[in-house]
N, C-alpha and C positions, 0 to 999 in steps of 0.2 A: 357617674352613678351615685345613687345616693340610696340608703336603705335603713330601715326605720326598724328599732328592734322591741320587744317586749321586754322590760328590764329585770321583772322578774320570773320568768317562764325562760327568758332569750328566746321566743319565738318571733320569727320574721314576720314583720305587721306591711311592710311595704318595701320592694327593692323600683329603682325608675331608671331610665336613661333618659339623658340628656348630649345630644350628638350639636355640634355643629354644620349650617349649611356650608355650602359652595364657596359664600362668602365670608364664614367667619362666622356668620352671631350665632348664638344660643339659640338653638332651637326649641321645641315644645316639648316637655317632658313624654317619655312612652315609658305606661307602667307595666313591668313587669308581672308583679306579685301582687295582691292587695286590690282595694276598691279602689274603682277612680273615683273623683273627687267630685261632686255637682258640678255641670259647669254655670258658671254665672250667679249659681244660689239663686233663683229665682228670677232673673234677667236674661230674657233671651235675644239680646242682641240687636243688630238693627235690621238682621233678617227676619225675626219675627216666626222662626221655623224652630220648631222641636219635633226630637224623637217622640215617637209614640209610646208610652210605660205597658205597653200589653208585648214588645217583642223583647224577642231574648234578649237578655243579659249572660257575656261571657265576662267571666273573671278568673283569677288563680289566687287563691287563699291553701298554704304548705302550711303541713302538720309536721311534727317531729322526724316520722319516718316513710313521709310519703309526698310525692307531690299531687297535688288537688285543685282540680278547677270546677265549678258549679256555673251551669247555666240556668239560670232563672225563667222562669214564664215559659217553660215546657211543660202541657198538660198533659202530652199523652200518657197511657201507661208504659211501664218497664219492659213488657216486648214488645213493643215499637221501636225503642232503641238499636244501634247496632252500632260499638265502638270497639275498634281494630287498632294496629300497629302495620301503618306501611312501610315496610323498610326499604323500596325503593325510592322513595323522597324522604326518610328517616323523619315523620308524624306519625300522628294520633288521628285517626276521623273517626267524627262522629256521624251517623247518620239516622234517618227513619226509615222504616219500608215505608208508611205513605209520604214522605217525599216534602215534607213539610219542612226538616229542618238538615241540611249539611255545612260542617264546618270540620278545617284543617289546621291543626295546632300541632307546634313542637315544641319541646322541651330544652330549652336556651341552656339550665345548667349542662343535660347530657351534652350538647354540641359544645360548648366552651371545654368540658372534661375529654371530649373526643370516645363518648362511649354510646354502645350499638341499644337499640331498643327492644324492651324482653317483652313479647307478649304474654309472658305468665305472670311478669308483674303488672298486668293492667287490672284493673274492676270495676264497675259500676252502678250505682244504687242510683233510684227514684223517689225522691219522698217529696208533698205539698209544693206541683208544681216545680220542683228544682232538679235536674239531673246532676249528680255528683259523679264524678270521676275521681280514678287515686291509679297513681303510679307507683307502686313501693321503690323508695330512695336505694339506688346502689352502697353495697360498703364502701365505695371510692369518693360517693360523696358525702356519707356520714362521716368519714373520717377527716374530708377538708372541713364540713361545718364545725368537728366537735375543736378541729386546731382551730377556727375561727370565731368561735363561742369561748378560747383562753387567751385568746389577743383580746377580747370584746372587754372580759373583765378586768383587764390592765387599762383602759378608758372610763376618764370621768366620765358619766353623764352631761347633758347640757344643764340640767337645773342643780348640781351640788353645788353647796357655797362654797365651795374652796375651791371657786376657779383664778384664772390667772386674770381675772376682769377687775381692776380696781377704782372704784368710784369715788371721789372726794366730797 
């Protein structure tokens, strides 16, 4: 795991995993938290296939006291949506009544915490094409992040000069 922090806000800019195959190597990073990355930067490989930039985009970008994920390039309006809490498969779904867009997502911190999902802390806003989602954070997990946010400040940064790197 690796996880990328704002140094001075301490807001999570990117958390990834990284698993191992069958075999042993490193496998491809899965992001968590954050924007993925371009892939290729402008090289589409020797397939010569890309996504289309008119379909959604799903990401998770977390605010201080809530988790939030934005899908991009939904035009409809705000009653077209319809976002629940299934607590028989312990997600989040999103849907439309016209039928255009579903998706199933859970919430990685609640299952590593072992904690049940509240449908009154769910909400969701519509603004310029993007449907925003927010899950308000449990106190079980504000209180692991704020213990994790006074470990964070006992760590140098990577760019202060006073690391242990000594160059001749």
């Amino acid at each position: 795991m690796a996880e990328e922090y704002d140094e001075k806000s301490g807001e999570l800019l990117v958390r990834k995993w990284r698993v191992k195959s069958a075999l042993g190597a490193l496998g491809q990073w899965q992001i968590e938290v954050g924007e993925p990355a371009l892939p290729g930067a402008g090289n589409l490989g020797p397939e010569f296939i890309k996504e289309n930039n008119a379909n959604p985009i799903f990401m998770r970008k977390d605010t201080r006291m809530s988790f939030q994920w934005r899908i991009r390039n939904l035009p409809y309006p705000k009653d077209v949506y319809g976002v629940c809490v299934d607590q028989k498969e312990h997600c989040i779904v999103v849907r439309t009544t016209n039928k255009k867009y579903y998706k199933k997502f859970s919430i990685p911190d609640l299952d590593r915490h072992q904690l049940p999902l509240d449908e009154s802390s769910l909400s969701f806003a519509h603004a310029n094409c993007t449907l925003i989602i927010s899950y308000q954070k449990p106190k079980e997990i504000l209180a692991a992040e704020a213990e994790l946010q006074k470990e964070l400040k006992k760590v140098k940064t990577a760019h202060s000069s006073d690391g242990d790197c000594k160059t001749q």
